[in-house]
C-alpha positions as CSV (number, residue, x, y, z in Angstrom):
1,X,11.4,82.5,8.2
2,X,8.4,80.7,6.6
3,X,5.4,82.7,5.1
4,X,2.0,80.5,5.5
5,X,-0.8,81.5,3.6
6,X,-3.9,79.7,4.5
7,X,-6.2,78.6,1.1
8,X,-8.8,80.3,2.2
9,X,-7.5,84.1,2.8
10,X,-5.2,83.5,-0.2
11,X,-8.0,82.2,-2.3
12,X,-10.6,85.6,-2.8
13,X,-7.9,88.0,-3.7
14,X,-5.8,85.8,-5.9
15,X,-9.0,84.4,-7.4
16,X,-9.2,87.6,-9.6
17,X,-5.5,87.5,-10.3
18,X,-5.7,84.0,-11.8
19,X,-9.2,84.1,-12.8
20,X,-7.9,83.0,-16.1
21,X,-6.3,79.6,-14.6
22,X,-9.5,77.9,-14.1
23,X,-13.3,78.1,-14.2
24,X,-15.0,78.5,-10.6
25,X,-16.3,75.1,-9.4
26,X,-20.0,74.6,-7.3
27,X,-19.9,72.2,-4.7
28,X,-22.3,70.9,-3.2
29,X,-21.8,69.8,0.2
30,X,-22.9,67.3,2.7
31,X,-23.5,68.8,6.2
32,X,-21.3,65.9,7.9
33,X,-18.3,67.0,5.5
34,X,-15.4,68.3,7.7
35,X,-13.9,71.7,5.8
36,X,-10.9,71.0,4.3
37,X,-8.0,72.8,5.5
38,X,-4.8,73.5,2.7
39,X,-2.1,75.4,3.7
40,X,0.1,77.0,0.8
41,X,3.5,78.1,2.0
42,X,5.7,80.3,0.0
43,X,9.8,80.5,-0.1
44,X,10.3,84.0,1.3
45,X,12.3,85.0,-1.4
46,X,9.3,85.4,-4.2
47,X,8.0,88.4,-2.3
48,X,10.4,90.9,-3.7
49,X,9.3,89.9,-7.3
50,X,5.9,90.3,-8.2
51,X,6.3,88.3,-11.4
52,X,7.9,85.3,-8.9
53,X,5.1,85.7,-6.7
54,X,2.2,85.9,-9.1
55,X,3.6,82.7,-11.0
56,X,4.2,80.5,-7.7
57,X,0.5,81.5,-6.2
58,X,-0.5,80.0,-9.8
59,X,1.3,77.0,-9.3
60,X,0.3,76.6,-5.5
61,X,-3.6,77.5,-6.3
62,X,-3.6,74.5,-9.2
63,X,-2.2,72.2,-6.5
64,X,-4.5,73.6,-3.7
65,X,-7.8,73.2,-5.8
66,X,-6.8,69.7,-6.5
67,X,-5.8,68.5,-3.1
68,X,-9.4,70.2,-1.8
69,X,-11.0,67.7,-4.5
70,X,-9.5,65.2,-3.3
71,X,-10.0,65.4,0.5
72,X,-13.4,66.5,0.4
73,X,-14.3,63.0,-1.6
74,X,-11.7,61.2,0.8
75,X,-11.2,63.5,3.9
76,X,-8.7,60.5,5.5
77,X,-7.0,59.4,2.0
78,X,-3.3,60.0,1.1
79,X,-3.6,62.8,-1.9
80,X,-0.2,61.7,-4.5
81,X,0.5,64.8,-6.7
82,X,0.2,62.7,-10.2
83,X,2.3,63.5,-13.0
84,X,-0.8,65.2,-14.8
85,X,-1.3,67.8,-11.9
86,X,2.5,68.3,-11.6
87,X,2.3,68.9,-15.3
88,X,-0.9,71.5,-15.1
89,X,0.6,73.7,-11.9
90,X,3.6,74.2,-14.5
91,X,1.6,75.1,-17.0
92,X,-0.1,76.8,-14.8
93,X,2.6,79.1,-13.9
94,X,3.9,80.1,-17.3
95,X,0.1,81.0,-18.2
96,X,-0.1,83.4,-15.4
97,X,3.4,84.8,-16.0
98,X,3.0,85.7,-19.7
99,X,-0.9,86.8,-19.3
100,X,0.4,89.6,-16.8
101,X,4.0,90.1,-18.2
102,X,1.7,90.1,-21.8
103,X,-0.4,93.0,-20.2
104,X,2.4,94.9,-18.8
105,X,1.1,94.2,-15.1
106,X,4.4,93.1,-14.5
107,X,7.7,95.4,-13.7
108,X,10.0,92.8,-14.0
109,X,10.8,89.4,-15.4
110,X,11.1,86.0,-13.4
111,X,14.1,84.0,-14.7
112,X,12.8,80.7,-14.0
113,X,9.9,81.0,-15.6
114,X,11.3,82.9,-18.8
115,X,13.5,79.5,-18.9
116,X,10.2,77.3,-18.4
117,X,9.3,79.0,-21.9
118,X,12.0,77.6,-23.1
119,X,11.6,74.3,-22.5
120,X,8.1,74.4,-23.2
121,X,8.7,76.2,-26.9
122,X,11.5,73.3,-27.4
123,X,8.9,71.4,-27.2
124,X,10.3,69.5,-23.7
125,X,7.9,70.8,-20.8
126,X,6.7,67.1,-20.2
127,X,9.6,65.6,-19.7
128,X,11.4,68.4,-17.9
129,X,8.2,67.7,-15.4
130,X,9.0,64.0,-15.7
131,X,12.5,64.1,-15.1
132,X,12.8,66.9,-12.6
133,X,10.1,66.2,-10.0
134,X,9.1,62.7,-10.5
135,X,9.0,61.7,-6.8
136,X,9.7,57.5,-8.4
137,X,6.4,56.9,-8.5
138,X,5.1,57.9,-11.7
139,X,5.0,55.9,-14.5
140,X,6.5,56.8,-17.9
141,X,3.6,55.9,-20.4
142,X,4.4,58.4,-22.8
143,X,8.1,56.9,-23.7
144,X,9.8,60.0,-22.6
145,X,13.7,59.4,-23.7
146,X,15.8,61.0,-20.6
147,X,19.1,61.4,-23.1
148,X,16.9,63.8,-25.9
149,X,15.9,66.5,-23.1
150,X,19.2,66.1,-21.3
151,X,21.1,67.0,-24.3
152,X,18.9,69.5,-25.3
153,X,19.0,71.2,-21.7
154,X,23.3,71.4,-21.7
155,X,23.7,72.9,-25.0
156,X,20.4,75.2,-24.4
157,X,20.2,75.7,-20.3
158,X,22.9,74.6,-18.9
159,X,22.9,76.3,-15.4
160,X,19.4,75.9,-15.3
161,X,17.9,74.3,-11.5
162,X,14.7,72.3,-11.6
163,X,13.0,74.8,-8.5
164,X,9.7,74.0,-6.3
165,X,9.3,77.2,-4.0
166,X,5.9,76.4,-2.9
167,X,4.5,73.5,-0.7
168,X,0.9,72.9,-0.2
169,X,0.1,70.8,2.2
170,X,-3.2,69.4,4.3
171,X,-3.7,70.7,7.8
């Protein structure tokens, strides 16, 4: 079974939920624009955890808003999720996650996410983003050494799977 939330339902309730992911952005548009269409599917298995839930909606949202960007300047391009936007939907997710787990809005914990604080206080989020989901086309400009997060991830994480349980896609 495949859940399919369509952008634009998802958007108005989960705007106040993440309201602190990003500032609302006016757009002006062109009366020829065709609406942009973005449909943000979630792995069935993050609806019986509201902290998994809240923290991939984050994630899918920060992907979302950028592929709308994108296709409303070029409505028949090819969007490429960059390294930077990979990077940001992360970050992203562990924002929302502590904000409501920091608030007690949430009952329970999310294990991948409590490990992505890990990595992220070890100071290794980048290239755990580089290394994990780098789909071969990004380059590495910042010099990111493969062996130093490696070697930190057996000793500190060493069952720990690299996850993507969201896919947002242009209809």
């Amino acid at each position: 079974m495949k859940i399919v939330l369509k952008l634009s339902l998802v958007i108005i309730p989960v705007s106040l939920l993440l309201g602190c992911l990003s500032s609302p952005k006016v757009q002006e548009t062109n009366s020829k624009e065709e609406a942009v269409t973005i449909d943000v599917s979630l792995d069935p298995s993050l609806m019986s955890n509201d902290a998994s839930l809240a923290s991939w909606l984050a994630y899918a949202i920060i992907i979302a808003d950028e592929m709308n960007t994108y296709y409303t300047q070029q409505p028949s391009g090819n969007f490429i999720l960059t390294f930077a936007i990979e990077l940001s939907a992360r970050e992203g997710m562990i924002e929302q996650y502590v904000s409501l787990k920091n608030n007690g809005d949430l009952p329970e914990t999310y294990q991948y996410v409590e490990e992505l604080l890990l990595i992220e206080n070890a100071g290794f989020l980048e290239e755990y983003v580089f290394f994990s989901f780098n789909p071969g086309t990004w380059e590495n400009d910042k010099g990111f050494i493969e062996a130093d997060f490696t070697n930190w991830k057996e000793i500190n994480l060493s069952n720990h799977q690299p996850l993507t349980l969201a896919t947002i896609e242009k209809r």
